[in-house]
C-alpha positions in Angstrom: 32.2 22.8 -63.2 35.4 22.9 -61.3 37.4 25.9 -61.2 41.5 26.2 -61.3 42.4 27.8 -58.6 42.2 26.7 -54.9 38.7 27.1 -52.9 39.1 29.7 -50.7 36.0 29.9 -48.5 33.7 33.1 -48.4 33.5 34.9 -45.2 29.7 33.9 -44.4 27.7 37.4 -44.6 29.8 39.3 -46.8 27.5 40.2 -49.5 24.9 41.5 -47.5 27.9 43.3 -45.4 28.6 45.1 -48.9 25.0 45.9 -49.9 24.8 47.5 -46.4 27.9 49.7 -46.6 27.9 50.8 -50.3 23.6 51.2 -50.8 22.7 52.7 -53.6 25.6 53.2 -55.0 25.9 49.5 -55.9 24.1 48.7 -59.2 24.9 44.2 -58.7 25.9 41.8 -57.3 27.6 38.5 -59.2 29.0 35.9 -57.4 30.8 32.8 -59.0 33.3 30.0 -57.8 33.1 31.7 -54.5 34.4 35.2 -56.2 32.2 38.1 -55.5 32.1 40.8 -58.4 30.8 44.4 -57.7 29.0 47.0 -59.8 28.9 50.3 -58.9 28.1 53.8 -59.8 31.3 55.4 -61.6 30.6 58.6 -59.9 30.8 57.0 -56.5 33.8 55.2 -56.7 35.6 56.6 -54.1 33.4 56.5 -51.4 31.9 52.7 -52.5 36.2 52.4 -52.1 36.4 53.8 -48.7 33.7 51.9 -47.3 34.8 49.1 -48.4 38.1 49.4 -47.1 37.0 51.2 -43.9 33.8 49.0 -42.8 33.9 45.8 -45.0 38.1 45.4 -43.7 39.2 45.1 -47.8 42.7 46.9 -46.9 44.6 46.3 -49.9 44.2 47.8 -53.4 46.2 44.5 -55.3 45.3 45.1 -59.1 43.6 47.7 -61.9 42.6 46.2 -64.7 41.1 47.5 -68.4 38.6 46.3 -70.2 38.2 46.6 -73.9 34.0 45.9 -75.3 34.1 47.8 -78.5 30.4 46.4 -79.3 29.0 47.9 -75.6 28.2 51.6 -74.9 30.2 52.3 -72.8 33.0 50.9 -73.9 35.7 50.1 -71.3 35.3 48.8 -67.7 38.0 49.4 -65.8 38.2 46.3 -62.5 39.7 46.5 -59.0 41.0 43.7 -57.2 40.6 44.4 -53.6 42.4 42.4 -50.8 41.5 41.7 -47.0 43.8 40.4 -45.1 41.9 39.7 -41.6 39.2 37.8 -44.0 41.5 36.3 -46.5 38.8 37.0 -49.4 39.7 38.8 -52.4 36.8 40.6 -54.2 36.4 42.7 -57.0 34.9 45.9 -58.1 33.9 46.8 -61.7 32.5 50.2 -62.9 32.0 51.3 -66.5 33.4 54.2 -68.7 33.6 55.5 -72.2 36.7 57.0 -74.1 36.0 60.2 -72.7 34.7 60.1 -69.5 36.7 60.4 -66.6 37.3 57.4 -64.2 37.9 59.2 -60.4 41.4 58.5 -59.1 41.8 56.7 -55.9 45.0 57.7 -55.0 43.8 59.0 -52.5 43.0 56.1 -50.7 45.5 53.8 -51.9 48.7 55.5 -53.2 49.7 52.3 -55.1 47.0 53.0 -57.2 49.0 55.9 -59.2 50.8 53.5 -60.8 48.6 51.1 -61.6 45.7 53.4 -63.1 49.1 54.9 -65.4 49.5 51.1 -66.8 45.1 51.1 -67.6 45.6 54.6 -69.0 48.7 53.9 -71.3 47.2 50.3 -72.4 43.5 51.3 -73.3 43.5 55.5 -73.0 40.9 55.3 -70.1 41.5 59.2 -68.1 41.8 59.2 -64.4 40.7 62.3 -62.7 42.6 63.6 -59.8 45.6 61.5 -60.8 48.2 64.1 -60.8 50.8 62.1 -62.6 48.9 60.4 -65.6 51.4 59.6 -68.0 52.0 56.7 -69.9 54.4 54.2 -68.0 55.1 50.8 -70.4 55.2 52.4 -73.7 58.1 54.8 -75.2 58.2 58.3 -75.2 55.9 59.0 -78.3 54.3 56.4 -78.3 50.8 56.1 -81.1 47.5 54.7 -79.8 46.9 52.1 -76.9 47.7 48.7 -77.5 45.1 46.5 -75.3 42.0 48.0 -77.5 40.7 45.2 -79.7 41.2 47.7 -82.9 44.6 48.4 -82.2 46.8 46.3 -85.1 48.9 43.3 -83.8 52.0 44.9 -86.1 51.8 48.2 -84.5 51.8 51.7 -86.3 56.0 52.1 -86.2 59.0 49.7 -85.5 62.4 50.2 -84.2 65.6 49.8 -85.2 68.9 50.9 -84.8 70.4 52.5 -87.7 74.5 52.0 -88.2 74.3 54.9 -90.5 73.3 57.7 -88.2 73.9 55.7 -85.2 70.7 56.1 -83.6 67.6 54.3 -83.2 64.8 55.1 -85.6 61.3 54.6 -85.4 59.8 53.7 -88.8 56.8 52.3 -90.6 56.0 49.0 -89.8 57.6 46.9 -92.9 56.5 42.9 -93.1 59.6 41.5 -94.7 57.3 38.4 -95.6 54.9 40.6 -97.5 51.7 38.6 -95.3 53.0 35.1 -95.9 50.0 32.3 -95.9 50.3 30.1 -93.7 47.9 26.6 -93.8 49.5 24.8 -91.2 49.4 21.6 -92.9 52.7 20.0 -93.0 53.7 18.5 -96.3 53.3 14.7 -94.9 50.0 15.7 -94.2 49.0 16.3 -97.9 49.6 19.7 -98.8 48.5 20.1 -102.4 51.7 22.5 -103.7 55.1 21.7 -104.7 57.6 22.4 -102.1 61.0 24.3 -103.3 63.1 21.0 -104.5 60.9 18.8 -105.0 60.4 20.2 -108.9 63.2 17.9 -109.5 62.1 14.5 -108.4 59.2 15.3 -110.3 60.9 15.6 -113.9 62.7 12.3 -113.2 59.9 10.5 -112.4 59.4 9.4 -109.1 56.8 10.6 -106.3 57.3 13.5 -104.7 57.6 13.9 -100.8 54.8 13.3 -99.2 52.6 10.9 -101.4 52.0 7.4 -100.9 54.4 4.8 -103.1 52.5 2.7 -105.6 52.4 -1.2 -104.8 51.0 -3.5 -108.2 51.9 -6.4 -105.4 52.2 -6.3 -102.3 54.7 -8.1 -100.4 53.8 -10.7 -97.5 56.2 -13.1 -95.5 54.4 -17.0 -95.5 57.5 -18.5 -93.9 60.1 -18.1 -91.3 63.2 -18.1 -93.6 61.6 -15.3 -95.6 61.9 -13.2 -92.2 65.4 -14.1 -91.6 64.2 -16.0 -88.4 64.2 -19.7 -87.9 66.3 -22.5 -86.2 69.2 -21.3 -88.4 69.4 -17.9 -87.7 68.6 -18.5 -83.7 71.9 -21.3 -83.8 74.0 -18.1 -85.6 72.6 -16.1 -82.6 73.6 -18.2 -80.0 77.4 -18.3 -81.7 77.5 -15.0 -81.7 76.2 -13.9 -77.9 79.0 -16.6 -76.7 82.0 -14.4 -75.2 85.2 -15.3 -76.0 87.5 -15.6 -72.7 89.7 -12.1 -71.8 93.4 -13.1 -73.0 95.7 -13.4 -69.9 97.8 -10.5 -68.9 101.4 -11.6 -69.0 103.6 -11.1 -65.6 
């Protein structure tokens, strides 16, 4: 199976490198289209970081991503994307927490990652401990649950609008001006079997509505030329026709 994105060749050693550097604390190892996935205790994230920045040369914290698994116990896994430039080789580390267990901050060793573990905390509610600014950061001030869980609702809890009357914006309950509307996808050359708005009419006088087939008793063939319009006559027409007429002379 071929993969997307460009092959990027694994620095030859590298996984027993990390086995070496993190121990114990490194619970697998999964490796795939040349992209190397850690594992590793959730209590020793910070030091399995530090090594890995310190003796395995991944210098840059790129990316902190959430991960939603409502069937798994524990729930979220929350996934680092670790950078080396003097290897170019990305890699990642996963570890695992629940709703309310603390992932440890590594703000210390990256101060990027204040940000970025705000973004994983406002999305899916994952805590960071040691983060000294965990607030949310993409949603507004009062904001109601976490939108990246999988039982968050698609509509949201509230909507906004902007009210001429008191000329402000208001948060409301979400209101479906279409009430759920079904939708079956189908277009109506396709078959659909209701009556769309109009076509009521044609129906009462008589003739097929949009989207059904005419009925032919006889249907019509052509056995000769002349019944096509083609033939010598129509090709001599043709030929009159496609003959220009000279351009008229300007006068001096």
């Amino acid at each position: 199976m071929s993969h997307p994105a460009p092959h990027i060749e694994k620095p030859k050693g590298i996984i027993a490198a990390v086995k070496k550097a993190i121990g114990k604390n490194l619970l697998s190892v999964e490796e795939e289209f040349g992209e190397v996935a850690l594992y590793v205790r959730l209590d020793a994230l910070v030091s399995v970081m530090t090594a890995l920045r310190d003796e395995c040369e991944y210098q840059q914290l790129v990316e902190i991503a959430g991960v939603d698994w409502p069937d798994r116990d524990p729930r979220f896994e929350v996934v680092y994307c670790l950078l080396s430039l003097t290897k170019n080789h990305r890699i990642r580390v996963h570890v695992a927490t629940g709703e309310d267990v603390p992932v440890p901050s590594v703000t210390g060793i990256w101060p990027v990652a204040g940000w970025l573990e705000r973004e994983v905390f406002d999305m899916y509610g994952v805590l960071f401990s040691g983060n000294e600014d965990l607030r949310r950061i993409l949603t507004d001030y009062g904001f109601t649950g976490h939108p990246q869980r999988k039982d968050f609702p698609l509509t949201g809890y509230v909507e906004l609008r902007y009210s001429e009357e008191e000329k402000r914006v208001k948060y409301e309950p979400v209101q479906l001006a279409q009430d759920f509307r079904n939708f079956d996808f189908l277009s109506p050359w396709e078959g659909a079997d209701y009556v769309l708005p109009g076509d009521e009419k044609v129906i009462k006088s008589g003739e097929p509505p949009r989207g059904t087939s005419p009925q032919v008793n006889e249907p019509k063939t052509t056995e000769k030329p002349s019944q096509t319009g083609a033939g010598a006559a129509a090709n001599e027409e043709a030929k009159k026709r496609s003959v220009r007429k000279p351009k008229a002379e300007k006068p001096q």
